[in-house]
N, C-alpha and C positions, 0 to 999 in steps of 0.2 A: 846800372852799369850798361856802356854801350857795345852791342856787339856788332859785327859783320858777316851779315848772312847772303845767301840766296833769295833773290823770291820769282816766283814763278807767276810770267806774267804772259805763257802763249798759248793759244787753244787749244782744245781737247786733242790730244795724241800730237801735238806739235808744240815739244815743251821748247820755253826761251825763258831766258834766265836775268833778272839785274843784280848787280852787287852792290846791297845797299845796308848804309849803316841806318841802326837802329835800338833803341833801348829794349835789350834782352827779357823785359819784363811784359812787355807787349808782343801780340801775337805775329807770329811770321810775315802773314799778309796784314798787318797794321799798318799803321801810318810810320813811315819813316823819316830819318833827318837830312840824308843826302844820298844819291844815286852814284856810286863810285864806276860802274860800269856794266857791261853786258859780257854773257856767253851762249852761244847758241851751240847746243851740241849738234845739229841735223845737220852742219855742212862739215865738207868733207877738204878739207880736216876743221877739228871744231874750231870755230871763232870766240876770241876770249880779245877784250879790251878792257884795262883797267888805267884810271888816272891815278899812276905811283906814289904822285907828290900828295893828292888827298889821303889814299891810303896809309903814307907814312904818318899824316898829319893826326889822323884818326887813332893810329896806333900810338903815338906819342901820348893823346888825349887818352890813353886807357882802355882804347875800345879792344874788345878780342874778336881774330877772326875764328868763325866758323872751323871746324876738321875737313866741311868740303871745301872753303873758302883758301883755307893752308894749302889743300893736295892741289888744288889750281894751279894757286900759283906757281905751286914745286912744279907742273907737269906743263908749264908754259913760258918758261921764262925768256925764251927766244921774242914770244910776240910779246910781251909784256916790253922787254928792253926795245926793242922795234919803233911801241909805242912811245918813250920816252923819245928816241930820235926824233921822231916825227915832230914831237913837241917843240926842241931844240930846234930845228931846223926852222919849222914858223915863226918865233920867235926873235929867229937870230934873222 
């Protein structure tokens, strides 16, 4: 089963974060299948970027997010929509 976690990729007492899917069965810091995004809690206010459309893609395919991966998103969804703009906008 694939899930969507955290992993923790910043130095000692300078945590950073990517949001990456990965098969549930394997360990946190394993190898994973795709990098859906970053959040870095140290800036003020935190930074959270996620690709929506992979996300949804992922969840269609089965994958389950995380409990802290879920409260994220619940607690960001101003940058989260932001980021789809953005998209929009490059594209159009």
């Amino acid at each position: 089963m694939l899930s969507i976690r955290m992993r923790r990729v910043g130095s000692k007492k300078q945590p950073f974060y990517r949001v990456v899917v990965l098969d549930s069965a394997k360990a946190t810091d394993g190898r994973f299948v795709e990098i859906l995004g970053y959040y870095n809690p140290r800036t003020d206010p935190e930074t959270i970027e996620l690709d929506r459309e992979r996300l949804a893609h992922w969840v269609k395919r089965g994958a389950r997010a995380s409990d802290t991966v879920r409260t994220l998103i619940k607690r960001h969804p101003i940058a989260v929509a932001e980021a789809e703009e953005d998209t929009e906008a490059a594209t159009s």
